[in-house]
ChimeraX commands (.cxc) that place a marker at each C-alpha (Angstrom):
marker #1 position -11.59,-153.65,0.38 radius 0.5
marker #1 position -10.26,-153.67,-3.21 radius 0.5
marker #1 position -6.82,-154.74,-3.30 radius 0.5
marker #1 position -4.74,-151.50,-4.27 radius 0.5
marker #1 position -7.73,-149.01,-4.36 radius 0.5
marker #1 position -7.11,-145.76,-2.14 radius 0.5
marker #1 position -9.08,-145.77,0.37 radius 0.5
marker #1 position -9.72,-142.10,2.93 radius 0.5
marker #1 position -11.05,-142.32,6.54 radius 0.5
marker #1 position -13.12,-140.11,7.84 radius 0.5
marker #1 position -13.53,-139.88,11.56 radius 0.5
marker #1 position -16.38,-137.76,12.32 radius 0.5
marker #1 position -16.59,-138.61,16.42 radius 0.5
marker #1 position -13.33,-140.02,17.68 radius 0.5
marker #1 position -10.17,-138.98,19.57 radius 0.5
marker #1 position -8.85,-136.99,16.62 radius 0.5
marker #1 position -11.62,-136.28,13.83 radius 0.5
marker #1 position -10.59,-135.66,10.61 radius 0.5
marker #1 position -9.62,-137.36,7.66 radius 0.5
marker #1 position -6.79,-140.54,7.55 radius 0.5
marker #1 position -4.92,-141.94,4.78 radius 0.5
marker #1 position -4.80,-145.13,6.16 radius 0.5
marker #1 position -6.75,-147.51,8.63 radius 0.5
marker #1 position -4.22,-149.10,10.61 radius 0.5
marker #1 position -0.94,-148.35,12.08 radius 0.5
marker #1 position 0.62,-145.22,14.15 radius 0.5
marker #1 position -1.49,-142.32,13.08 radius 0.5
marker #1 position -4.34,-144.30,11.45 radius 0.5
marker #1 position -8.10,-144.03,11.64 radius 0.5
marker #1 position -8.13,-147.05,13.56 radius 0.5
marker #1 position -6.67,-145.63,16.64 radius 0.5
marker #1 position -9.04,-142.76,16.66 radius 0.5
marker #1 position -11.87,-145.03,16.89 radius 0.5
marker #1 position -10.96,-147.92,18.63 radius 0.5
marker #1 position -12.70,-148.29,21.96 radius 0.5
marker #1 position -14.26,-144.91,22.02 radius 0.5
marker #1 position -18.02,-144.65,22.96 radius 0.5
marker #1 position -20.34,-143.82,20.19 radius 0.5
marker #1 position -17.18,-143.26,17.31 radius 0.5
marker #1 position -18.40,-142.70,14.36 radius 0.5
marker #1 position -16.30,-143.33,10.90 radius 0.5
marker #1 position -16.80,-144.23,7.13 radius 0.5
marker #1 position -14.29,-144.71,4.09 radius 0.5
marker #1 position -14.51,-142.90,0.80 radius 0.5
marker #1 position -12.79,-143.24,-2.44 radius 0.5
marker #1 position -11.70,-139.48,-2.63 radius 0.5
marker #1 position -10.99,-136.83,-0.37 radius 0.5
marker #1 position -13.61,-134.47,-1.25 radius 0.5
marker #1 position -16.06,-137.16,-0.87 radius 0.5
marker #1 position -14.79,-137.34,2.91 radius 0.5
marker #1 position -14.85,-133.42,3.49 radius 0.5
marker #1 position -18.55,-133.43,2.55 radius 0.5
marker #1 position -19.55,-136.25,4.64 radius 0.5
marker #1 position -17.82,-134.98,7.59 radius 0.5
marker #1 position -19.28,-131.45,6.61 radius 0.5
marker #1 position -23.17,-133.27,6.63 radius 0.5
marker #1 position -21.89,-134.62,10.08 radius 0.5
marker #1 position -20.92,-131.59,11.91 radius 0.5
marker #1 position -23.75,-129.41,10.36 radius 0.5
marker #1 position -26.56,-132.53,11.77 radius 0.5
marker #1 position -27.60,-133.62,8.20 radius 0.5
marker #1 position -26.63,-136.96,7.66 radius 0.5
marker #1 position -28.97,-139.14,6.21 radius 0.5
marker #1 position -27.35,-142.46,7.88 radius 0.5
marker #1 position -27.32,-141.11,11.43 radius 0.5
marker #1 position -30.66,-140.34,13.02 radius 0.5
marker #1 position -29.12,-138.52,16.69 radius 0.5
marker #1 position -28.26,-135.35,16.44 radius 0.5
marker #1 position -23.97,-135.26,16.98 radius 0.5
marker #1 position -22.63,-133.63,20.18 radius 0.5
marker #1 position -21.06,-131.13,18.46 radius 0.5
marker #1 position -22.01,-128.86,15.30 radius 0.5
marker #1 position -19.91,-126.29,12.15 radius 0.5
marker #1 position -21.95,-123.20,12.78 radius 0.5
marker #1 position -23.01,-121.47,9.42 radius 0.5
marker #1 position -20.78,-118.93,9.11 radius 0.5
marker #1 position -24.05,-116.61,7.69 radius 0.5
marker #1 position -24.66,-116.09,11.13 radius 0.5
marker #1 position -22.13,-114.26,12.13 radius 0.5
marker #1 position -20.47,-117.04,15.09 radius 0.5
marker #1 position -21.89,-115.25,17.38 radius 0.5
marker #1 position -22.27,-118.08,19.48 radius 0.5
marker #1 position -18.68,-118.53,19.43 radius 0.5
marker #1 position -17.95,-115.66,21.90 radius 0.5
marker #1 position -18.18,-115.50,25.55 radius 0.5
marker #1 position -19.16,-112.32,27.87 radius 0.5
marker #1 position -15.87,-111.78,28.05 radius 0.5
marker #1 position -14.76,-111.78,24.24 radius 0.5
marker #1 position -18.17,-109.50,23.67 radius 0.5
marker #1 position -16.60,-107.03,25.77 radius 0.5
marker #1 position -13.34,-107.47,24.44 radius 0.5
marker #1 position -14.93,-106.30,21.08 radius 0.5
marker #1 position -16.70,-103.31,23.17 radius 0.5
marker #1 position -13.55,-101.77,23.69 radius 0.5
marker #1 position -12.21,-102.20,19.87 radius 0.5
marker #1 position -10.03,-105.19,20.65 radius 0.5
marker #1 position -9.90,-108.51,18.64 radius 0.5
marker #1 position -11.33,-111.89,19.32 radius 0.5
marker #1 position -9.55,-114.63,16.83 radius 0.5
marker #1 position -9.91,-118.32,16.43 radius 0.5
marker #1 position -7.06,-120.60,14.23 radius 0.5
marker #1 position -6.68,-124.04,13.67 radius 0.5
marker #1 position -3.80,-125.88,11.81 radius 0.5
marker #1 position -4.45,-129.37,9.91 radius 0.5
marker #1 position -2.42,-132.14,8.05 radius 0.5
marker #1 position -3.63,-134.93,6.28 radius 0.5
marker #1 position -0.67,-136.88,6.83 radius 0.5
marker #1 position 2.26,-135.36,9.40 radius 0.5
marker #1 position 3.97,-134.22,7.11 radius 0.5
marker #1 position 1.99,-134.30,3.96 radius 0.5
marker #1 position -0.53,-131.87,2.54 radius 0.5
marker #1 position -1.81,-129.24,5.06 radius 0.5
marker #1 position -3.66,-125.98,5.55 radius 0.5
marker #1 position -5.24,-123.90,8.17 radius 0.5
marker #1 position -8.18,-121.96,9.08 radius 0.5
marker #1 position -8.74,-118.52,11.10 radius 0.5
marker #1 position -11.81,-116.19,11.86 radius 0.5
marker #1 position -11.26,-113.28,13.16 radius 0.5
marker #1 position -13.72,-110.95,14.42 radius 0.5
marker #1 position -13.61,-106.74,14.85 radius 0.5
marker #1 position -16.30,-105.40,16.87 radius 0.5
marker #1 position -19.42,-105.84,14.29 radius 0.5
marker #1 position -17.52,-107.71,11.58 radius 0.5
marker #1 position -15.86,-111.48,11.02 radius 0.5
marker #1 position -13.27,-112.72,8.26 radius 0.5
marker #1 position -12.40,-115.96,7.53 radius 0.5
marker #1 position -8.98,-117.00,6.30 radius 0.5
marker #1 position -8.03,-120.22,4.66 radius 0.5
marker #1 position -5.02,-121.83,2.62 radius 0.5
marker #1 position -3.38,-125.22,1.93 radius 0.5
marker #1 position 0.16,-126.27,1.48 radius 0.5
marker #1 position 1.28,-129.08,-0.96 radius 0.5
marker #1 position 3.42,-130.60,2.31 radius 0.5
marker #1 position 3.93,-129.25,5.62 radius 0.5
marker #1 position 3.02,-130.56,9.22 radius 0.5
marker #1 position 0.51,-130.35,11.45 radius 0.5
marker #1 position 2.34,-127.90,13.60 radius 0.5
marker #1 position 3.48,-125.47,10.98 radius 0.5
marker #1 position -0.38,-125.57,10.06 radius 0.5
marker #1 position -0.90,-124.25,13.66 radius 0.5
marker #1 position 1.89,-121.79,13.69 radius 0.5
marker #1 position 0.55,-120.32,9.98 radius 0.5
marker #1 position -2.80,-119.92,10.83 radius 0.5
marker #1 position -1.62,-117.43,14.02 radius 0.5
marker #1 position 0.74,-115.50,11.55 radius 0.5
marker #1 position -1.70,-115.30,8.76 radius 0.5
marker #1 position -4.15,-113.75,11.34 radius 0.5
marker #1 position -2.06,-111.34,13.12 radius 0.5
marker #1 position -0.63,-110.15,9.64 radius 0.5
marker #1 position -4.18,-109.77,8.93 radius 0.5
marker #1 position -4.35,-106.45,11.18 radius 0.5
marker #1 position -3.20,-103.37,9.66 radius 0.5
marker #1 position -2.35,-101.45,12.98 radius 0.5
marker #1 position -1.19,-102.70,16.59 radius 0.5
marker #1 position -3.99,-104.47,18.16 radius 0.5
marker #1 position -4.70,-106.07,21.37 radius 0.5
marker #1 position -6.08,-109.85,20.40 radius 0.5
marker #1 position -7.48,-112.58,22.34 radius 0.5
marker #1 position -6.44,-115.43,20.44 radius 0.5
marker #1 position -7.82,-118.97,20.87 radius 0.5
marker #1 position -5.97,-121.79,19.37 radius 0.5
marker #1 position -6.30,-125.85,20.25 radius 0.5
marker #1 position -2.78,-126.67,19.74 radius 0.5
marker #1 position -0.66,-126.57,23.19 radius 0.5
marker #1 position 2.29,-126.54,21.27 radius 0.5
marker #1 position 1.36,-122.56,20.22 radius 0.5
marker #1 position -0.49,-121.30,23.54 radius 0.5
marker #1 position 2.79,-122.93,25.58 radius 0.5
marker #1 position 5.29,-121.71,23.00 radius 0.5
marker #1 position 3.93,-118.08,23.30 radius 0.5
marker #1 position 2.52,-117.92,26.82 radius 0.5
marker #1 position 4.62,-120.31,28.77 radius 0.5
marker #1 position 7.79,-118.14,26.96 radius 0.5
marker #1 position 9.22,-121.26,25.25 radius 0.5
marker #1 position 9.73,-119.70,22.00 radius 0.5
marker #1 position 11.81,-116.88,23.61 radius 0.5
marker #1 position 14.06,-119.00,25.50 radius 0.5
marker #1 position 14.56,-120.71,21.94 radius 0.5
marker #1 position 15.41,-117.28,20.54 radius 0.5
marker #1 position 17.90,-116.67,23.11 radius 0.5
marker #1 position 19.38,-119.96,22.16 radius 0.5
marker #1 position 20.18,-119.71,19.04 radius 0.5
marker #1 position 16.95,-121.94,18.59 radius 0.5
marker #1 position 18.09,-124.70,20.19 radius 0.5
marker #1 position 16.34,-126.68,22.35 radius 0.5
marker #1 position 18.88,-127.73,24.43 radius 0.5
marker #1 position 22.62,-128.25,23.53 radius 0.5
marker #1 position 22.22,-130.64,20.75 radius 0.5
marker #1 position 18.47,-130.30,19.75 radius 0.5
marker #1 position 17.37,-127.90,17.10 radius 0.5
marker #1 position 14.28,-125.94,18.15 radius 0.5
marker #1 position 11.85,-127.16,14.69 radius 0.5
marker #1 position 10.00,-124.08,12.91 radius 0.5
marker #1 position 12.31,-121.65,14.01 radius 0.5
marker #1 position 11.09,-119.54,11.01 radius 0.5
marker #1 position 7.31,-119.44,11.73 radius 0.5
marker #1 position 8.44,-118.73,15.26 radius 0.5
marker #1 position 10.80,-115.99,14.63 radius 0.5
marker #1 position 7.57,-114.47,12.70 radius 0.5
marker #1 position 5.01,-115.05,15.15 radius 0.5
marker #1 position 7.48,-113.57,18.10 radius 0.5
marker #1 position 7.48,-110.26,15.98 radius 0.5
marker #1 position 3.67,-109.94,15.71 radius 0.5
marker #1 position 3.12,-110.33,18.84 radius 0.5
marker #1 position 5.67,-107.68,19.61 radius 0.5
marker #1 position 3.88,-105.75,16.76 radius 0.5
marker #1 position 0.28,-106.60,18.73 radius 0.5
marker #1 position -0.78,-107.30,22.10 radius 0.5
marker #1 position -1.24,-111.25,21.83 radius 0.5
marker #1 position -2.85,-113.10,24.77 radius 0.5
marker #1 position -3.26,-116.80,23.64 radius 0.5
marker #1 position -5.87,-119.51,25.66 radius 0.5
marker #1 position -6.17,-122.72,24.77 radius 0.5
marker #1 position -9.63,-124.13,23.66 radius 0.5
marker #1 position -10.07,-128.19,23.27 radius 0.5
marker #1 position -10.33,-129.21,19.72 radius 0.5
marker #1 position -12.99,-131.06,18.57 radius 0.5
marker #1 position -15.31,-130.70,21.24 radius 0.5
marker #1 position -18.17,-128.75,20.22 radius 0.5
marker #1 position -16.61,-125.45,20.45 radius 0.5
marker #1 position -17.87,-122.78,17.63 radius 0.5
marker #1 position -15.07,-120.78,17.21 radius 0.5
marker #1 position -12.83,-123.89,16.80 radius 0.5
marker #1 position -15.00,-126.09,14.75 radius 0.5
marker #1 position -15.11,-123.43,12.25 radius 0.5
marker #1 position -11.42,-123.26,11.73 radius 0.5
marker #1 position -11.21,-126.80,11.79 radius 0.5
marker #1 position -13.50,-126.79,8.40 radius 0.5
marker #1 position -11.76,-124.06,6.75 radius 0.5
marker #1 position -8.32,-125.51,7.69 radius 0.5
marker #1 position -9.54,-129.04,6.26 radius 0.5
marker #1 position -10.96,-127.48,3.05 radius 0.5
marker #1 position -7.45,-125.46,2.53 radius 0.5
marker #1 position -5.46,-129.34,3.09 radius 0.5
marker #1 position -7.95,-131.08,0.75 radius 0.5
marker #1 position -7.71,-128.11,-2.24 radius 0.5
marker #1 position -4.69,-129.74,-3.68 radius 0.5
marker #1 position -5.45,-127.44,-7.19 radius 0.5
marker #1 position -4.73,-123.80,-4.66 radius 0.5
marker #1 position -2.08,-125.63,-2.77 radius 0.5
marker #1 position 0.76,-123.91,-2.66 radius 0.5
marker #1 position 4.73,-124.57,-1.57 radius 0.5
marker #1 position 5.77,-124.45,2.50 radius 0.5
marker #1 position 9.77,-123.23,0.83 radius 0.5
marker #1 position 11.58,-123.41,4.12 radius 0.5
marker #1 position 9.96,-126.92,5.00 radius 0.5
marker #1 position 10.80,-128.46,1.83 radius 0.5
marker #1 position 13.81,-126.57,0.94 radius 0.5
marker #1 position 17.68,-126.48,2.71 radius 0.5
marker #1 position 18.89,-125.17,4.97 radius 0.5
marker #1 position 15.85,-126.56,7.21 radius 0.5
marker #1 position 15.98,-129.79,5.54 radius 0.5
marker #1 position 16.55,-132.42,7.56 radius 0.5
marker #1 position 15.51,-130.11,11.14 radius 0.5
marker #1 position 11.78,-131.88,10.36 radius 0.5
marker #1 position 10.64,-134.79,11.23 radius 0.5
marker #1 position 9.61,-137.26,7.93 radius 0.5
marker #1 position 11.49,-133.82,5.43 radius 0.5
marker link #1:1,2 radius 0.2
marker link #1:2,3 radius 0.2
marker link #1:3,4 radius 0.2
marker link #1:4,5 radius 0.2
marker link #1:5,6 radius 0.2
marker link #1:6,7 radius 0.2
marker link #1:7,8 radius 0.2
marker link #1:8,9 radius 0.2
marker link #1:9,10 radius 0.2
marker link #1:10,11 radius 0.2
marker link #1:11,12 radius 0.2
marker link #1:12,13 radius 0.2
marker link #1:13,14 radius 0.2
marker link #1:14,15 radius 0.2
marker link #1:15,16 radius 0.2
marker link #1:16,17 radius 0.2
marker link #1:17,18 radius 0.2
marker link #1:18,19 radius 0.2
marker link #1:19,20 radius 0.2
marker link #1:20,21 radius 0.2
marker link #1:21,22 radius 0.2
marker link #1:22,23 radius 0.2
marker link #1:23,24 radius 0.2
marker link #1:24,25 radius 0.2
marker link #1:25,26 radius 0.2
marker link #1:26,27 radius 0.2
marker link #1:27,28 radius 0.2
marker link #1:28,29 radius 0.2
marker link #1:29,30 radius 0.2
marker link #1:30,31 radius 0.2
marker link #1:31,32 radius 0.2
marker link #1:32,33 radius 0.2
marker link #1:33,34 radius 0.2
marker link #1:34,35 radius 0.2
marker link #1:35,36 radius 0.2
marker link #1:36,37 radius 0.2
marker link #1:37,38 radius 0.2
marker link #1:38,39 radius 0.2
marker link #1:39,40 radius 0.2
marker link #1:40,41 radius 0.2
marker link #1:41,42 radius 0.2
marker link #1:42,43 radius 0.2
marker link #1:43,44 radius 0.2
marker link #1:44,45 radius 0.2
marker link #1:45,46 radius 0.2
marker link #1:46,47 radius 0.2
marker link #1:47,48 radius 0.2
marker link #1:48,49 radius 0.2
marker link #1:49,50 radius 0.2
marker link #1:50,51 radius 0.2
marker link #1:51,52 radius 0.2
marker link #1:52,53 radius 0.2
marker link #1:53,54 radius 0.2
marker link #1:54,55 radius 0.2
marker link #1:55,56 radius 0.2
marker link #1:56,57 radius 0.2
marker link #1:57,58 radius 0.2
marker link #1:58,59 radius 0.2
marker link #1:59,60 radius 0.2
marker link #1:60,61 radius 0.2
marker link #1:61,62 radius 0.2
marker link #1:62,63 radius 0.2
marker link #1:63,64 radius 0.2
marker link #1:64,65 radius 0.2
marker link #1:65,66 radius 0.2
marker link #1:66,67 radius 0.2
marker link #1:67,68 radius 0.2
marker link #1:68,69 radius 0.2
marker link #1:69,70 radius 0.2
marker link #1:70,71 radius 0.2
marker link #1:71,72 radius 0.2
marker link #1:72,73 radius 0.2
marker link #1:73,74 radius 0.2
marker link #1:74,75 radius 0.2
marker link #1:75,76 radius 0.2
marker link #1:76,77 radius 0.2
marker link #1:77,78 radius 0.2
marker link #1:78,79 radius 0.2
marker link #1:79,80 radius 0.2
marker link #1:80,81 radius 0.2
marker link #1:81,82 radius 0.2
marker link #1:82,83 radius 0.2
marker link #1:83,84 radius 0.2
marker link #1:84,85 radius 0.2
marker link #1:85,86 radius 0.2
marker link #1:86,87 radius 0.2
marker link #1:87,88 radius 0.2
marker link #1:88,89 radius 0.2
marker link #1:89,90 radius 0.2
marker link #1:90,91 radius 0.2
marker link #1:91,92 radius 0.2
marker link #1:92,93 radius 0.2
marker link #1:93,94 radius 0.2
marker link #1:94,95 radius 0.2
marker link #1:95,96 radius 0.2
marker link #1:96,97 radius 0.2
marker link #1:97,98 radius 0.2
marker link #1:98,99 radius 0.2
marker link #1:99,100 radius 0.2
marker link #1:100,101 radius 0.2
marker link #1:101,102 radius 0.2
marker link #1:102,103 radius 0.2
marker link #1:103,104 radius 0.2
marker link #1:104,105 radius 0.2
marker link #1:105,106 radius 0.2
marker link #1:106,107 radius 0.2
marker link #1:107,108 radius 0.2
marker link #1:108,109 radius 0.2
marker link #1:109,110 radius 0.2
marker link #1:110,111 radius 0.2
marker link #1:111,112 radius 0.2
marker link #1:112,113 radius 0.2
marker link #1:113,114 radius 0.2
marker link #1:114,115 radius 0.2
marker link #1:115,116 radius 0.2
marker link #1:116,117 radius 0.2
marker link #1:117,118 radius 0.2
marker link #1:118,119 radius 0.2
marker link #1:119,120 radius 0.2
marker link #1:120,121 radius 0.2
marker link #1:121,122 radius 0.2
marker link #1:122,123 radius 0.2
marker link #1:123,124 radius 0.2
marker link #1:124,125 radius 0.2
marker link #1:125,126 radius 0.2
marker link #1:126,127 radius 0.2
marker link #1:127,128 radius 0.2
marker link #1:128,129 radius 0.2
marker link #1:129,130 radius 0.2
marker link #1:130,131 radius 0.2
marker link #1:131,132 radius 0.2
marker link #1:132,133 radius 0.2
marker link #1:133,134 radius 0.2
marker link #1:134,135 radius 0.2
marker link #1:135,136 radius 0.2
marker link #1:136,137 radius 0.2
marker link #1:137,138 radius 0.2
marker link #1:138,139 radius 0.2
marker link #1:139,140 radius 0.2
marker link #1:140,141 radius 0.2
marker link #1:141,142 radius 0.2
marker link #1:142,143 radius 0.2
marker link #1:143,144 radius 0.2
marker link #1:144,145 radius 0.2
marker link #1:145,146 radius 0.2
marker link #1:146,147 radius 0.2
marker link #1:147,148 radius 0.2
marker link #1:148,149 radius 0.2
marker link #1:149,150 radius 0.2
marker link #1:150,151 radius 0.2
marker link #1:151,152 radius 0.2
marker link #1:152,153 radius 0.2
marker link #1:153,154 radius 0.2
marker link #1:154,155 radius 0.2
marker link #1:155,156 radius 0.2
marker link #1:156,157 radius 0.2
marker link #1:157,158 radius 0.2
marker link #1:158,159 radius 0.2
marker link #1:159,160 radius 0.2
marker link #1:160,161 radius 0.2
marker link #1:161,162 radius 0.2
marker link #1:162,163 radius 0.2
marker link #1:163,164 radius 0.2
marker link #1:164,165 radius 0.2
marker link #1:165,166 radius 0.2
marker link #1:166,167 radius 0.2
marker link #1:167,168 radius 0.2
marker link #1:168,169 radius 0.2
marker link #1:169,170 radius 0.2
marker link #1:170,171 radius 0.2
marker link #1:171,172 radius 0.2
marker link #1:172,173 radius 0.2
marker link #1:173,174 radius 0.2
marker link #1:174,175 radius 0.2
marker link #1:175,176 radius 0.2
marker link #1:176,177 radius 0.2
marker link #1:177,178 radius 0.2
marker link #1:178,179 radius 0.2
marker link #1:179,180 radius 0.2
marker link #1:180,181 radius 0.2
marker link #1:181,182 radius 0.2
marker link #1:182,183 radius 0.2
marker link #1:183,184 radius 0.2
marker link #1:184,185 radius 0.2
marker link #1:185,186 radius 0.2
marker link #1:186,187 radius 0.2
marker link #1:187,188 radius 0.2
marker link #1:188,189 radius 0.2
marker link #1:189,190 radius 0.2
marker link #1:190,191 radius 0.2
marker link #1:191,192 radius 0.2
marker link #1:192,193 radius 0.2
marker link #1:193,194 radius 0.2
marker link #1:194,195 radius 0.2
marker link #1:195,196 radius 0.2
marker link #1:196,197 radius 0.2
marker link #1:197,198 radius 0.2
marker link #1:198,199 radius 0.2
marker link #1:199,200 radius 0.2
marker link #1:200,201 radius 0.2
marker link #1:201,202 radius 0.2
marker link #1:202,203 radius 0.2
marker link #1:203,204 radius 0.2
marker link #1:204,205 radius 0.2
marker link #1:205,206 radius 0.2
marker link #1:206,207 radius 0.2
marker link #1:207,208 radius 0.2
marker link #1:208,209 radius 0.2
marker link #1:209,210 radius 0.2
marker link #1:210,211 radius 0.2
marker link #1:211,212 radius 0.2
marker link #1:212,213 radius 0.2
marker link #1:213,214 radius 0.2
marker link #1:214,215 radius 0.2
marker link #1:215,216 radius 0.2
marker link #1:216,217 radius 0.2
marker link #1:217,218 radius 0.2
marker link #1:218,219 radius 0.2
marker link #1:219,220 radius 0.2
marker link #1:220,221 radius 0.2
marker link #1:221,222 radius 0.2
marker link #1:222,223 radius 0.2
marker link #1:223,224 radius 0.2
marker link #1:224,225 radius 0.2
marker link #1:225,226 radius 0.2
marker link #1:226,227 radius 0.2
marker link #1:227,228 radius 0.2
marker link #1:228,229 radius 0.2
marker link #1:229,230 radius 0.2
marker link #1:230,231 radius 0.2
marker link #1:231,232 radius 0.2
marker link #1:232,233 radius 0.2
marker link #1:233,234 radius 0.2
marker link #1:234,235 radius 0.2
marker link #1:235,236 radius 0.2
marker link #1:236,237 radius 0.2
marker link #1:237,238 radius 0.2
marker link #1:238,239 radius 0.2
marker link #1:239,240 radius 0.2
marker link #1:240,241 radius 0.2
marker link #1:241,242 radius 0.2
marker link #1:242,243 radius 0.2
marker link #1:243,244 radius 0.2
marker link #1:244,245 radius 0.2
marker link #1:245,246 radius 0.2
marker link #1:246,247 radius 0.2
marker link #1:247,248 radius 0.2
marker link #1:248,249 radius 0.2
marker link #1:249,250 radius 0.2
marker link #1:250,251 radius 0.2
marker link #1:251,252 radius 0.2
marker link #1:252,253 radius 0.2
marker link #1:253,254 radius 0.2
marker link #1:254,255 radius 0.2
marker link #1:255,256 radius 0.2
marker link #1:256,257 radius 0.2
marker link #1:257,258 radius 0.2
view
């Protein structure tokens, strides 16, 4: 490597896929491919360079790789219809609303966006912004909000999301019990993203929100989908645009790296 050049990793098949500042060390590419079967990585000198090889990748068009990966982005031309199950088919039957999300951060904190599709009986949308620095899980918690805020009138909505910190916080009740506490976590632990929380509590007051957990990464539609779109809005550093409460007082210092 060239001494001081920038380097990106992009982890393709791994334990986390997605693209790494840095090789070694907590959080690094290195970690994501070390010891796991059939990992597949490269380095680029940009990050858009990185976004479109990973985008070859998932889609089963690179050039350097003659297999097929386990996994693949559907084009969203076609509607994701393989993303739904019997279940979310029938769902749409009865005018409800089948939505995917995905947060991501190219550094925790550091420059983030997410990614949502959400689909009403015969029609999909895709939503998609980046932040100039946020984390991974405010990523997670936006791309719910943005979604839900999406719908005009009370809904009932099957949402699928791959971060257990949301599904838990909202289905498990944690985020209510943090309410009640003046968003604390216990005595003398602050309960982080209190705002986004506070938000996503009202929506799904506002809707009828029933959240499952899907495994990122794993060759899921739905999920891949938003994991693209949530990429592309963390690499678009020219739309970026400012997380205020993250970066600003009074919840300075209540994030982790702020």
């Amino acid at each position: 490597m060239t001494q001081g050049k920038k380097k990106y990793y992009a982890v393709a098949v791994g334990r986390k896929p997605g693209i790494y500042r840095q090789w070694a060390g907590e959080n690094g590419a290195e970690d994501q491919v070390k010891g796991f079967i059939n990992a597949r990585f490269k380095s680029f000198s940009t990050p858009r360079e990185a976004e479109s090889w990973l985008t070859e990748v998932r889609a089963g068009r690179d050039p350097g790789n003659k297999t097929r990966p386990p996994y693949r982005t559907p084009d969203p031309a076609n509607g994701l219809a393989d993303a739904l199950s019997a279940g979310d088919k029938e769902e749409l039957k009865q005018g409800n609303i089948i939505m995917f999300t995905d947060g991501s951060c190219l550094d925790n904190p550091g420059p983030g966006g997410y990614g949502v599709v959400v689909f009403d009986q015969e029609t999909k949308r895709e939503l998609s912004a980046g932040y100039r620095r946020t984390t991974n899980n405010r990523m997670e918690l936006m791309a719910c909000i943005a979604g839900l805020k999406s719908l005009a009138s009370p809904r009932k909505v099957r949402l699928y999301s791959d971060s257990r910190y949301v599904v838990k916080g909202i289905g498990e009740g944690w985020a209510e019990r943090w309410k009640k506490n003046g968003w604390l976590r216990s005595a003398n632990k602050a309960a982080e993203n209190a705002d986004l929380w506070a938000q996503l509590l009202d929506l799904c007051r506002f809707h009828q929100v029933q959240c499952h957990w899907v495994k990122g990464h794993a060759g899921h539609p739905g999920n891949e989908r938003c994991d693209v779109l949530a990429n592309r809005g963390a690499l678009n550093a020219g739309l970026h645009q400012v997380d205020t409460p993250f970066e600003t007082a009074p919840y300075k210092g209540l994030f982790p790296g702020n």
